[in-house]
N, C-alpha and C positions, 0 to 999 in steps of 0.2 A: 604261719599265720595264727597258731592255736597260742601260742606262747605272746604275740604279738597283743592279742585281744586280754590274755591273762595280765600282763602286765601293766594296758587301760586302765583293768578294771582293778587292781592292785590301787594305783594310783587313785583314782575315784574313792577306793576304801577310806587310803588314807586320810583322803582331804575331807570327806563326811567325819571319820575322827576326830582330827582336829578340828573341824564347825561343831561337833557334837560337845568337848571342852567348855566352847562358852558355854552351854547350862541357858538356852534362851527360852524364853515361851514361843509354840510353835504349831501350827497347823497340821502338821505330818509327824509323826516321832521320824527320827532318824535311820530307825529300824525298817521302814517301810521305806524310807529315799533308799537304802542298798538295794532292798528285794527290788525294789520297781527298776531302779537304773539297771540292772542286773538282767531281771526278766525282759525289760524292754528290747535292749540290747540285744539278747536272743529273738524275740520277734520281730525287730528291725533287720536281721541277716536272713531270716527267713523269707521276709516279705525281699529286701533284694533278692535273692536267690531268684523268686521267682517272676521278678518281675525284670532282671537284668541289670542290675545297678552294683553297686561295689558293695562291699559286702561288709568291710571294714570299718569305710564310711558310715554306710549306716548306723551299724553296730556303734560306733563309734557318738555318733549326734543323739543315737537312740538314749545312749547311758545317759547321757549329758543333758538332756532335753529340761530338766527341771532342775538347773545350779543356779536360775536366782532365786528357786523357794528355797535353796540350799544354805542360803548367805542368809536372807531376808526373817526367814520362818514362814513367811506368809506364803498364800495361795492367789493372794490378789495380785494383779500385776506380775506374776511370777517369771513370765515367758519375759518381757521386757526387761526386766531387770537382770537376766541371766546373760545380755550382751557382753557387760567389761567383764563378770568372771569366766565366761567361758573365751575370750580372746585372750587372759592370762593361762588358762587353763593349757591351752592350745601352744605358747609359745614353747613350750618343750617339745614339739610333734615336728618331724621332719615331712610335713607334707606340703604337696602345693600350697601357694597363699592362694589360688583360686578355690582351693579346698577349702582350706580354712574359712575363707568366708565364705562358701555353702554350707559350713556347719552353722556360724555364726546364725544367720538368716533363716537357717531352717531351728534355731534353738529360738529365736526373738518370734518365728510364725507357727508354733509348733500349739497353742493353743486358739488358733482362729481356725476350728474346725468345721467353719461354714464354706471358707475361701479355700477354693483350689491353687498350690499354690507347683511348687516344683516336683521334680522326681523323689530328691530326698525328704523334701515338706512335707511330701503326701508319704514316707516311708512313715517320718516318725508322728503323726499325725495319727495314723491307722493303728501304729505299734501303740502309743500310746491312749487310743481310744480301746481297744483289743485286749492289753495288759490288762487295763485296770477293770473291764469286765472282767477279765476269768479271775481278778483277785477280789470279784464281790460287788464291786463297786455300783450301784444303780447310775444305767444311762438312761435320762429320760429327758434331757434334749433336743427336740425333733431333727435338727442338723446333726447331734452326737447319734442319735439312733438310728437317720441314715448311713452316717457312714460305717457305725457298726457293723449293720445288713449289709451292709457294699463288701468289705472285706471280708466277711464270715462266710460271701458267697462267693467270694475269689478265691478264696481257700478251702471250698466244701463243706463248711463247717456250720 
């Protein structure tokens, strides 16, 4: 499995690489879409671990969560527009098609952190509200800053 999740995240390097080529104006530098997809990922296997869900998966949707600000540069719209590349992304994965598109669906709802949504929606929902706290980020949100507290106290933290 160690090798498994090495080689995702291999690939994800890669392809920030080549988006990082074009030279666009951008919302995020590219140095920060690794750390985050990166660290996410870690907090997305965590939070399965202890909540009982696949571990891989997560890890897996976590990286992935923000590949249409990857394409796009922007922030706005970001989660929607990550539908067609992460269904390109995915066609090299030997996993269910039912997987696949619970990854799909949890990357396109992974920024409506008001709505409760699936097992792995609510993985990368939390990973991704959690990361970008402990990387600085000001949540002041009243639905981001609940679910903040929710997680932080699901994990003692």
């Amino acid at each position: 499995m160690k090798w498994e999740f090495i080689n995702h995240m291999e690939k994800i390097y890669n392809l920030l690489q080549e988006l990082e080529q074009e030279k666009s104006d951008r919302d995020y530098p590219f140095a920060w879409e690794r750390v985050h997809a990166t660290s996410c990922a870690q907090v997305g296997r965590l939070l399965a671990r202890k909540r009982g869900a696949d571990l891989e998966l997560a890890a897996l949707v976590c990286s992935l969560h923000d590949i249409g600000r990857w394409y796009t540069g922007r922030q706005k719209d970001h989660a929607i527009h990550g539908e067609e590349p992460v269904r390109r992304f995915l066609e090299s994965y030997s996993i269910a098609e039912t997987s696949k598109e619970e990854v799909i669906r949890a990357v396109i709802h992974h920024s409506e952190k008001d709505k409760v949504g699936s097992a792995l929606e609510e993985i990368v929902k939390d990973a991704d509200i959690l990361d970008c706290y402990f990387h600085g980020d000001e949540v002041s949100k009243p639905h981001h800053v609940a679910r903040l507290k929710k997680v932080m106290e699901e994990l003692g933290l």
